[in-house]
N, C-alpha and C positions, 0 to 999 in steps of 0.2 A: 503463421498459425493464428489461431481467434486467440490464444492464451495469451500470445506476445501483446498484443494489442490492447488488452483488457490487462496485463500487468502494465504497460507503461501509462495506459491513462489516470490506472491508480497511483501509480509512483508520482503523475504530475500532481493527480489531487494532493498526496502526500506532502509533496515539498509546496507546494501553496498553502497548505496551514503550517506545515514550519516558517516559512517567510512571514506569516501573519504571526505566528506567537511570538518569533525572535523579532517583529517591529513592538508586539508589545511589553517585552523585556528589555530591550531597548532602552524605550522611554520611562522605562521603572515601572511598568503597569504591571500588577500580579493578580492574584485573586483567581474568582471566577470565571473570567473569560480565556486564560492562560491554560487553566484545566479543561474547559470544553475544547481546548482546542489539541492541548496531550492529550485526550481521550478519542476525537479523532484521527489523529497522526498512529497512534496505537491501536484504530482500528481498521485504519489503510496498510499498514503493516502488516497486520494476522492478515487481513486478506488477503494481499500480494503474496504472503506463506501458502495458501490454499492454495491460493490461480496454479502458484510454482509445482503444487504435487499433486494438482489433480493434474496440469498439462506432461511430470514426468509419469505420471499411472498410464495416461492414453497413450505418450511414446512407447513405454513397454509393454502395454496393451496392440499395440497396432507390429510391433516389433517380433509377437508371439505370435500374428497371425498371418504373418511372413514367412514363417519357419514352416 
């Protein structure tokens, strides 16, 4: 399905700004760039929640017009 596809590319976005924040925690760096990057991971997150129930709305959408 396009959902699957379009959730795992954001999950990969996801976990590439976690690998980027946890190298800058790491090395002790905090601040602002540490944030822009929680701010991103938290909004690949809500995303991937949307993808997840707009693709379960269409299953049960497509599932009722089965019936």
């Amino acid at each position: 399905m396009m959902y699957d596809l379009m959730i795992e590319n954001w999950e990969d976005e996801k976990y590439g700004y976690e690998q980027q924040r946890n190298q800058l925690l790491n090395a002790g760096q905090y601040g602002e760039p540490v944030r822009i990057l929680n701010t991103k991971i938290e909004m690949c997150r809500q995303f991937v929640q949307f993808l997840k129930r707009c693709e379960e709305q269409e299953l049960a959408l497509l599932k009722e017009s089965e019936e």
